[in-house]
One Martini backbone bead per residue (centre of mass of N, CA, C, O) as a GRO file, in nm:
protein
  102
    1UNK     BB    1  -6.180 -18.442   8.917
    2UNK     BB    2  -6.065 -18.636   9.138
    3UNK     BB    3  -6.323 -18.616   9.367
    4UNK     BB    4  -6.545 -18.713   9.229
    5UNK     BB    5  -6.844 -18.906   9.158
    6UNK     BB    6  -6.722 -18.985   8.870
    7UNK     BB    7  -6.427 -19.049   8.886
    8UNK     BB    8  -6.258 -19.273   8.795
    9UNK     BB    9  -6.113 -19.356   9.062
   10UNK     BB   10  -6.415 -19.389   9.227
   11UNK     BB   11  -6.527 -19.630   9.019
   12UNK     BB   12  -6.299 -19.823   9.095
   13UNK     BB   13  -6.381 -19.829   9.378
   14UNK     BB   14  -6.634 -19.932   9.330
   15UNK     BB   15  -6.592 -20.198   9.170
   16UNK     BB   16  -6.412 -20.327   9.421
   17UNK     BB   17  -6.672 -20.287   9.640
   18UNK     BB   18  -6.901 -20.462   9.438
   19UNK     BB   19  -6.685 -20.736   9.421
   20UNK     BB   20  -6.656 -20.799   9.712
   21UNK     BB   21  -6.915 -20.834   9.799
   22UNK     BB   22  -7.004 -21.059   9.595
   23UNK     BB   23  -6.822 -21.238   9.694
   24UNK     BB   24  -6.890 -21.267   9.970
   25UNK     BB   25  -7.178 -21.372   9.930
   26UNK     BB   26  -7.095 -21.625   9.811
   27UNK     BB   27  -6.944 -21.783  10.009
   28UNK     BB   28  -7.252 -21.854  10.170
   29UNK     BB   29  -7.306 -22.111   9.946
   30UNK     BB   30  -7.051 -22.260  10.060
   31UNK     BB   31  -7.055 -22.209  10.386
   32UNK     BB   32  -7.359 -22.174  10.490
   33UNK     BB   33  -7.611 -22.136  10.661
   34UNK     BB   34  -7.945 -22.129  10.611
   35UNK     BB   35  -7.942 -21.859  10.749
   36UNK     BB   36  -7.704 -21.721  10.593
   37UNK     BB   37  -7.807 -21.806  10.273
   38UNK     BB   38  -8.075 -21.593  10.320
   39UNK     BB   39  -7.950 -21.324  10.421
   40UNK     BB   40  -7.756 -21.309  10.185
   41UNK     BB   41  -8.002 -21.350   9.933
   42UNK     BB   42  -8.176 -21.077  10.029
   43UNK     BB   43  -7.891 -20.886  10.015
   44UNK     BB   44  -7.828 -20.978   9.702
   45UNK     BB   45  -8.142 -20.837   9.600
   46UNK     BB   46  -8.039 -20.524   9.693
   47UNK     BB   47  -7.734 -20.510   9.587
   48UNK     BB   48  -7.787 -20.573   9.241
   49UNK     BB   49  -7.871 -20.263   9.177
   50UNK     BB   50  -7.622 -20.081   9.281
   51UNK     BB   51  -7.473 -20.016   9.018
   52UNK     BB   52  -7.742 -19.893   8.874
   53UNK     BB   53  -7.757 -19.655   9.101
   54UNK     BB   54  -7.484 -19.555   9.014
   55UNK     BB   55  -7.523 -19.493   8.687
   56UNK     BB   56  -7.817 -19.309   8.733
   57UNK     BB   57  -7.666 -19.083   8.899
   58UNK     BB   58  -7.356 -19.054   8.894
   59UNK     BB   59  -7.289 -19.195   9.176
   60UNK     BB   60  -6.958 -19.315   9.299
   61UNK     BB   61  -7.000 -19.351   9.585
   62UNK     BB   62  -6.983 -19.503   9.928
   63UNK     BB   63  -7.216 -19.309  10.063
   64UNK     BB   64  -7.451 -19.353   9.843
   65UNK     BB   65  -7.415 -19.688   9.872
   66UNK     BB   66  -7.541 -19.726  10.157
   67UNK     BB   67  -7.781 -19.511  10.150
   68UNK     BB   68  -7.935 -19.679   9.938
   69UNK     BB   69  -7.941 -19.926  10.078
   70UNK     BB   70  -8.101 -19.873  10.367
   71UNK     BB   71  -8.337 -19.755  10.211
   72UNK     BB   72  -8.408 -20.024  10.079
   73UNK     BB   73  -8.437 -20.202  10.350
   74UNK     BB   74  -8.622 -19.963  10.477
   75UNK     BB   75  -8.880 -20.061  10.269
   76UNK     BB   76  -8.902 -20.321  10.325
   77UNK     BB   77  -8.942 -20.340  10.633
   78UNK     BB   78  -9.198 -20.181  10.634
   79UNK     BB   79  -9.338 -20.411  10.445
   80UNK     BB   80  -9.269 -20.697  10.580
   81UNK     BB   81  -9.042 -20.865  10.446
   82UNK     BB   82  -8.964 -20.944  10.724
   83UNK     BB   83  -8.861 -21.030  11.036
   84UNK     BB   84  -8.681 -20.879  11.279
   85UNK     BB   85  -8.439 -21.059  11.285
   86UNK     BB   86  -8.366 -21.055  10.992
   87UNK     BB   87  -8.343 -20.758  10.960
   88UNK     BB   88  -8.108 -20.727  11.144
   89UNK     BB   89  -7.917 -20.932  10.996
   90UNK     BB   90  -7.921 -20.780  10.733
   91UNK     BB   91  -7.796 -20.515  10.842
   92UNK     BB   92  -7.555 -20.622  10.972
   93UNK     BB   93  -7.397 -20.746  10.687
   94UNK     BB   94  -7.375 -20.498  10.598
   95UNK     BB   95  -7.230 -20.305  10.780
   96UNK     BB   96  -6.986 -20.498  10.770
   97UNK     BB   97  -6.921 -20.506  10.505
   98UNK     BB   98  -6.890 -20.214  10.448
   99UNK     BB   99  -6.657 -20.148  10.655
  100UNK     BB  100  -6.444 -20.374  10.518
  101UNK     BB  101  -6.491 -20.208  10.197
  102UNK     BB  102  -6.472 -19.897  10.255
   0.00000   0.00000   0.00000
């Protein structure tokens, strides 16, 4: 099944897309400024989550990993985890990622 959401190719789409995300987030630890290394941090803290719950669904899909994403920044604002304008930034830094490599 080409199309599945746990083909070979899926999963190496996923691989490629979880790591070049990752990539992209270390880089802020050595170019960044204090306020763009806490938002690439906060947001680093709940990416890495992201591989682990792509393998107990059984499901690589990047509409899946954005969902996954969404929703677990979303409950993390609800708890109030974060001021307003940050919670922005790092929605922000995901959507800006996620268009980039998807």
């Amino acid at each position: 099944m080409p199309n599945s959401v746990n083909s070979p190719a899926v999963k190496q789409t996923f691989d490629y897309f979880v790591d070049a995300i990752q990539t992209e987030l270390d880089k802020v630890v050595q170019h960044g400024s204090d306020q763009q290394l806490f938002i690439a941090s906060y947001l680093t803290g709940h990416f890495s989550l992201l591989h682990s719950q792509g393998k107990s669904n059984d499901d690589y899909s990047l509409q899946a990993a954005d969902d996954y994403m969404v929703s677990s920044l979303n409950m993390a604002f609800a708890n109030k985890e974060l001021a307003e304008a940050d919670q922005q930034q790092v929605l922000a830094l995901w959507q800006q990622l996620f268009r980039q490599y998807a």
